[in-house]
N, C-alpha and C positions, 0 to 999 in steps of 0.2 A: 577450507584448508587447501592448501597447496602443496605439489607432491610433484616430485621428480622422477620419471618412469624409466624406466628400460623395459619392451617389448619384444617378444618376438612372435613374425608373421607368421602362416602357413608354410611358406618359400624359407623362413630358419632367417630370416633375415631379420639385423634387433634394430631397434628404431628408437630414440631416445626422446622424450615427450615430455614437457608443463602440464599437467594435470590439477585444474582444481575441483574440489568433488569433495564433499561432505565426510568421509571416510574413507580408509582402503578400502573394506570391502567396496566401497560403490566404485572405486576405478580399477579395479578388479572386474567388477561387472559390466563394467562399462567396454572394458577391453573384450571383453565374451563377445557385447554385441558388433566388434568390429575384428572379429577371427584374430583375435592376438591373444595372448597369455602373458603375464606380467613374469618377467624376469627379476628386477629388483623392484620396488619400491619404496622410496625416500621421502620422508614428508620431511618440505622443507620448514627449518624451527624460525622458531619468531624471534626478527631482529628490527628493535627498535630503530634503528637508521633507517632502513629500510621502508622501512610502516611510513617513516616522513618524508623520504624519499621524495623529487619532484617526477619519478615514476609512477608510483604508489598515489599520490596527489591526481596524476592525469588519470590511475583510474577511477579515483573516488566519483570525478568530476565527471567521468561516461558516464556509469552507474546513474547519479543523478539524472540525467536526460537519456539515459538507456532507450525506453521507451521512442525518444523522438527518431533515433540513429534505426532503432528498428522499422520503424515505418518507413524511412526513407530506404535503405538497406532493401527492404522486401519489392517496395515499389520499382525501384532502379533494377534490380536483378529482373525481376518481371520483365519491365517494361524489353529488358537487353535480350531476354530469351526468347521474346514473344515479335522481336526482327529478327530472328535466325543467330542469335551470336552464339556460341559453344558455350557452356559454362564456366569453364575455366576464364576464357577472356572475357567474359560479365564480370568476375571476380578481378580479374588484372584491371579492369577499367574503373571499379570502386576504389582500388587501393592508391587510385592516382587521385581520384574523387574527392575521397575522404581525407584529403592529406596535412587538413586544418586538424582532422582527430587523430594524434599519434596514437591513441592506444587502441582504437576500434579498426586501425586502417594494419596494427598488428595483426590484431586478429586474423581482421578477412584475410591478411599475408599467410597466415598461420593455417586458417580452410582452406585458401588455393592451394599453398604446398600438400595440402592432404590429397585432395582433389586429386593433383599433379601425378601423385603415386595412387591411383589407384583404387583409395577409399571414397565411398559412397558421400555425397555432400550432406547426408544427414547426420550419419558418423561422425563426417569433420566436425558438423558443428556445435557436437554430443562434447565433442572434445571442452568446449569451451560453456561449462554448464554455469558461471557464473554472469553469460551474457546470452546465453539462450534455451531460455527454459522447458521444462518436459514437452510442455504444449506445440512449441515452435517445431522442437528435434521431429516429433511423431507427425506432424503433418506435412512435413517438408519428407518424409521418409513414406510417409502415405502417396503425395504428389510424382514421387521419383516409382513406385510400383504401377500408378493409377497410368502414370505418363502424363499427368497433367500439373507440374511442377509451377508451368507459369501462372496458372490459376492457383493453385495455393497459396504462391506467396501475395498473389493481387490480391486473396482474402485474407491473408494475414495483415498486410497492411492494410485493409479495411476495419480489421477486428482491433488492433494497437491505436487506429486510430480515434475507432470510437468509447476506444478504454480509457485514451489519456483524455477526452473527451467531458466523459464522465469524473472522473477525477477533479478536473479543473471547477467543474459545477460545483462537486461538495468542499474544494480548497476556497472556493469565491465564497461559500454561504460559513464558512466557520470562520473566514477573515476577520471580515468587518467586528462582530462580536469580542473576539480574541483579542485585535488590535485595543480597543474600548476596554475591556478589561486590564492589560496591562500597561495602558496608558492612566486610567484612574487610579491602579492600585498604587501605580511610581507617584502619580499627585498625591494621594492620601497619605501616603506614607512622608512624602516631603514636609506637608501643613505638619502631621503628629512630631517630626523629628526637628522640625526648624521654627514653626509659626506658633504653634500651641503652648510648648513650653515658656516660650518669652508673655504670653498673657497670663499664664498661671505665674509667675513669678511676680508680675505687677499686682495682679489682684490679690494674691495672699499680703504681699505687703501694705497692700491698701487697707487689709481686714476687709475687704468688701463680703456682704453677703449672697452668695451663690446660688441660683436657681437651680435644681434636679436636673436638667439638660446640662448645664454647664459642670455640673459637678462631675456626671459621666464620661462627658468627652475629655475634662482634664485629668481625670484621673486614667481615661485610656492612655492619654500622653504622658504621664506621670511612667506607666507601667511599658510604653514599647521605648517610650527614650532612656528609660534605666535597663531595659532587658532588650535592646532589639538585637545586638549580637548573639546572647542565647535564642532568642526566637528564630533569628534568620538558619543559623546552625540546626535548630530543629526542625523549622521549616525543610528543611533541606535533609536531612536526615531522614524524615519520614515521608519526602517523596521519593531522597534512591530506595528505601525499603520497599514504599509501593510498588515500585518500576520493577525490584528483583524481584517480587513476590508476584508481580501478576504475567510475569515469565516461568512459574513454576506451572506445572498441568493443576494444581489447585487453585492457585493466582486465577490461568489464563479461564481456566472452567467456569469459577465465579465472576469473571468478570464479562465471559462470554454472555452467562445467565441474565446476569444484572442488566445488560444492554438490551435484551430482549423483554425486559420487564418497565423499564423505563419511557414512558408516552413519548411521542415523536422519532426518539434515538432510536426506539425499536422499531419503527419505519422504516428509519432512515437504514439502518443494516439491513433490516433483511431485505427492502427492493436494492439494495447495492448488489449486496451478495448472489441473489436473484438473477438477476441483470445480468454480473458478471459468467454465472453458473452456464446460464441458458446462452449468450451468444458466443461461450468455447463450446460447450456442448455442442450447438450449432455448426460453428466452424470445422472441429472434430469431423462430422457426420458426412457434412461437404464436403472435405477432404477426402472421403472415402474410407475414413476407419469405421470398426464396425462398433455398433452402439454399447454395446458393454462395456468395452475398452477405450470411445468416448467420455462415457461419462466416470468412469474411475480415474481417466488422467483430470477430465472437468470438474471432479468433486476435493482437488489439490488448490481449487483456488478458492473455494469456501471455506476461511480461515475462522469463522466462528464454528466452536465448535459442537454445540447445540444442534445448528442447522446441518454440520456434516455428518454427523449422526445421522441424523435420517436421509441424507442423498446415500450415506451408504447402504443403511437398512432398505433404503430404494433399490439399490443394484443389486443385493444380495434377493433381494424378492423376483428381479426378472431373471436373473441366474435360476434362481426354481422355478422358472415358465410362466411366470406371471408377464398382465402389460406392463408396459410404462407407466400409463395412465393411472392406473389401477395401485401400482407399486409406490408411485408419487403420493397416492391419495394416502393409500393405505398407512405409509411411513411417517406422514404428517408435512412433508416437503412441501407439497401443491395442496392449496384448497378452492374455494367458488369456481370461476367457471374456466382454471386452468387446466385443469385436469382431462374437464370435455375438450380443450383445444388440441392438447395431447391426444387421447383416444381419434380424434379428427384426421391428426398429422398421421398416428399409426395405420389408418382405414385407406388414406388417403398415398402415401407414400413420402408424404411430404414433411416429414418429424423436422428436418434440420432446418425449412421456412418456417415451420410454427413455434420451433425455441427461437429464433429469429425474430419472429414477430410479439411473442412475449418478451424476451428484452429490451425491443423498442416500447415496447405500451410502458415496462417497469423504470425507464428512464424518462418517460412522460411522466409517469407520477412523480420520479423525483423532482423535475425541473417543477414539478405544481407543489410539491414539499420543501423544496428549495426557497421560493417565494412566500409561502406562507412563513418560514424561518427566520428569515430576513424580515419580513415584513410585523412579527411578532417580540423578534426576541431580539431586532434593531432597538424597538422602543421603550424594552420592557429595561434592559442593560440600560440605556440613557436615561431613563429617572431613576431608575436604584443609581448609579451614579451621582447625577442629581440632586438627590434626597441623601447621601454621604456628606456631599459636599456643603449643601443647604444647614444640615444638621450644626457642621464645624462650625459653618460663619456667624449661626443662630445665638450657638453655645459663647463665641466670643462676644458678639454685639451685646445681647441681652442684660452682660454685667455692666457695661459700660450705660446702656438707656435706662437702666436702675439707680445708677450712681449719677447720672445730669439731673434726673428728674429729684432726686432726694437732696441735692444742688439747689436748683429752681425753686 
């Protein structure tokens, strides 16, 4: 949601602010962490123009490639802090940069002017929580304490990079499958709606007599070419349901379940989840926040919620003085021989190279789950395919090589 502010500073001075933020309270709160108190608060209401707006459009379209703008964004400001530029003019130089992205090259316009007056560059960018999320703001806010800003954002673009990284692996291995799937369903559904019924009409008129294959498939066509508008409308019906229903905390719970119980998928989550968990937590730690408050902002991007259950029953156990290691195991988070890496890292001093280095090993396995995916479920989809399509032609042919031969 988006909200219209008026602030005032410490100095009584009001300052009028775009605010998107999930709530008042949260830009409320958000205004705490930048010494202001909210004056008015305005949520601006939804207007349809607007929503289609070719503004609204330019932001849809960052959002989309969000991710890519942030790597580059983090690397450029680095690279510009780490020749001696001022921060400000690192920012004045992006916004000439970026000038092919109206709406990102806003932004950074929108954190320089914060900058400009005074606020903290992690605050500015608190401001804009629709394109930089919790994770970014606290490390960049860790960076700006530690004095080591330009190393943060070099590991921030290292950490985006290897997120969209990952991403692109499991969008390659669900492609191929996907594409197959709704490319055979539009053919079968074509043969049922156009091809199938012009043979069953010939053969009932012929009185031919019908094999059991044939009887089936034409009576399938018999039953989607007299109902495929109720079908498709149900179809459809009982997938927006699923989609509102697995947005409810009963929906998202069982569906979280089910995914963890399901051979391969449940693989495939939890080294993603994994992965992701371990190299913010990582990053986090580098940055120089301190681990508790690491892995509570890092347990925001384990979206299933199965497995955030137990990162947080983890954090609440080192909160009572427990280790890591120990709290990992104990919660059910970490099992085999993660956990000794962990106790390792904590002996050692080294915790943020060793989530580091579990999330490299957990994206080796994906990229060996990845191939075994493809490489299983490529072939398995092309003869079920195959065998649909084999089935229809069987079903037509067979009445006709009964009817030459009884000919002959």
């Amino acid at each position: 949601m988006e909200f219209k502010v008026k602030a005032s500073t410490r100095t009584g001075k009001i300052e009028s602010l775009d605010i998107t933020a999930p709530s008042a309270e949260a830009v409320v709160s958000l205004l705490k962490k930048q010494d202001m108190f909210a004056v008015e608060i305005e949520k601006v209401p939804f207007d349809l123009g607007r929503y289609f707006s070719a503004g609204n459009f330019r932001r849809i379209r960052f959002l989309f490639n969000r991710t890519k703008y942030l790597i580059e964004f983090s690397r450029v400001v680095a690279m510009l802090l780490k020749s001696g530029m001022p921060l400000n003019e690192a920012l004045a130089v992006l916004t000439e940069k970026r000038a092919a992205s109206d709406y990102f090259t806003d932004i950074i316009t929108g954190v320089k002017s914060s900058v400009d007056h005074g606020i903290s560059f992690s605050l500015a960018l608190a401001r804009h929580s629709d394109v930089f999320e919790d994770l970014y703001v606290k490390s960049v806010a860790s960076g700006e304490t530690s004095g080591n800003l330009c190393g943060v954002l070099a590991n921030l673009s290292d950490y985006y990079q290897k997120k969209q990284a990952l991403f692109k692996k499991l969008l390659a291995a669900a492609a191929y499958p996907a594409v197959i799937l709704v490319l055979s369903t539009i053919g079968v559904a074509y043969l049922f709606l156009n091809v199938v019924p012009i043979y069953t009409k010939m053969f009932r008129e012929m009185g031919a007599s019908l094999p059991p294959v044939s009887q089936v498939v034409f009576f399938i066509g018999d039953f989607v070419g007299s109902f495929y508008l109720p079908l498709a409308l149900l179809a459809a019906a009982f997938a927006f349901t699923l989609y509102n229903w697995l947005g409810t905390p009963d929906g998202k719970d069982a569906g979280d379940r089910l995914s963890l119980k399901v051979p391969l998928v449940s693989s495939f989550v939890e080294k993603t989840m994994y992965s992701i968990f371990y190299r913010t937590s990582g990053l986090l730690i580098k940055s120089g926040i301190n681990i508790i408050n690491a892995l509570e902002v890092s347990s925001n991007v384990v979206t299933n919620g199965v497995l955030n259950a137990r990162i947080r029953h983890a954090v609440k156990l080192i909160k009572e003085g427990n280790t890591i290691s120990f709290s990992f195991e104990k919660s059910g988070f970490a099992d085999g021989i993660i956990p000794r890496l962990i106790k390792t890292g904590e002996e050692s001093g080294t915790i943020s190279e060793i989530f580091n280095n579990i999330s490299n090993t957990m994206d080796e396995e994906l990229d060996s789950l990845t191939t075994a995916f493809e490489s299983l479920f490529g072939p398995l989809i092309l003869i079920f395919v195959l065998a649909v399509f084999g089935t229809i032609i069987i079903a037509i042919l067979l009445p006709m090589i009964t009817a030459a031969t009884i000919v002959s």
